[in-house]
Steps between C-alpha positions, in 0.01 A plus 500: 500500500383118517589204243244266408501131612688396168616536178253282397208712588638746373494354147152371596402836563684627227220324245746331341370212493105545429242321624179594646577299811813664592323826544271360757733352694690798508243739623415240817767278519388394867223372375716237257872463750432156717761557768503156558609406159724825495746588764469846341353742174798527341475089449165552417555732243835292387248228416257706335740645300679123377143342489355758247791521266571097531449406132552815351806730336502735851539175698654586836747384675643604839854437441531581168313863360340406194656760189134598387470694843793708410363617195465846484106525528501255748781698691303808486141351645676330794703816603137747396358235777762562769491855477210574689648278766870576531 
């Protein structure tokens, strides 16, 4: 069993949040981390996630879970994600 790098790519992953983008960067994320602009993914992915939604109703926060993820749909794509993984 292995978690992934955060909670935030696992909402990422999820497809919560859609964009065309997100998808790429998720299936090469090397190809997209600059590790000297990120000390590691899950900051990466942290910023992904609070850049994408900035503006929006899912805006993200890191130390405050927006309510629209815990709706149920929401809920049920970002734990669908993680169960391939956990």
């Amino acid at each position: 069993m292995y978690l992934p790098e955060s909670f935030e790519w696992m909402i990422l992953n999820a497809g919560v949040v859609q964009e065309k983008e997100i998808m790429e960067i998720l299936k090469e994320p090397e190809k997209y981390i600059e590790s000297q602009k990120y000390f590691s993914w899950e900051r990466f992915f942290t910023n992904l996630l609070i850049e994408k939604t900035d503006g929006t109703y899912m805006k993200y926060q890191k130390s405050k879970l927006n309510p629209v993820y815990l709706h149920e749909k929401n809920k049920r794509m970002i734990l669908s994600s993680a169960r391939g993984i956990l």
